[in-house]
C-alpha positions in Angstrom: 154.7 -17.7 7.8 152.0 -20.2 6.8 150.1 -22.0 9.7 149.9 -25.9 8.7 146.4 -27.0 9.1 147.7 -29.8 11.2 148.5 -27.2 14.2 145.3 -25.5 14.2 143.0 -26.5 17.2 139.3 -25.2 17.6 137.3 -25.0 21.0 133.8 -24.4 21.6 132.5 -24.0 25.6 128.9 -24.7 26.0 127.3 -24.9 29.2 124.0 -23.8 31.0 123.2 -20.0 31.2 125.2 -19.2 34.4 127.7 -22.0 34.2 131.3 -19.7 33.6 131.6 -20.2 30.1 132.7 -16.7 29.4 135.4 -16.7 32.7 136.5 -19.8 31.0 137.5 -18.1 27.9 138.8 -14.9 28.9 141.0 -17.1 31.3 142.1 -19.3 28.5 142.8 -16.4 26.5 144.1 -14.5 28.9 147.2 -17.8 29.3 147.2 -18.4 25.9 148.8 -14.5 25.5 151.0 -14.6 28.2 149.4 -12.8 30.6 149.6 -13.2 34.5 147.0 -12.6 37.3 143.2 -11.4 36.8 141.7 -11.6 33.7 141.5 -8.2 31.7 137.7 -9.1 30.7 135.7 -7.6 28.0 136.9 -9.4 24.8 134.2 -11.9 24.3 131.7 -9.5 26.1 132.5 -6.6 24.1 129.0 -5.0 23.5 127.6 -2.5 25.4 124.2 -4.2 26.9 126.7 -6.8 27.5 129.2 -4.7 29.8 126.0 -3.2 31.3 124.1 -6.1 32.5 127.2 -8.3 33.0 126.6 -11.5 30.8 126.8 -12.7 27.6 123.9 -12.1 25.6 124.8 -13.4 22.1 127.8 -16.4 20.6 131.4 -14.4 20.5 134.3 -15.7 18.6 137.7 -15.0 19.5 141.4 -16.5 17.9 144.9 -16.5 18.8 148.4 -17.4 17.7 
């Protein structure tokens, strides 16, 4: 199935250091799959220094159907 170029939509979130950005996505992704309640986490902070310290520390790209 070919996805017309017409239907494809981009987003980019920038913000200040501290402003939610990443909750933002991983909510928006989170809808945009289907699913319900608390954000799983962890797919645009994916690295391990990231996990550990708890913020983003470099750009992440993510994409859905």
């Amino acid at each position: 199935m070919a996805i017309e170029p017409e239907s494809i939509r981009n987003v980019c979130l920038i913000g200040h250091r501290g402003s939610e950005k990443t909750v933002l996505g991983e909510a928006m992704l989170g809808l945009a799959s289907g699913r319900q309640g608390p954000a799983a986490g962890n797919v645009l902070d994916y690295a391990e220094e990231e996990v550990e310290r708890g913020m983003t520390l470099g750009m992440s790209v993510a994409h859905l159907d």
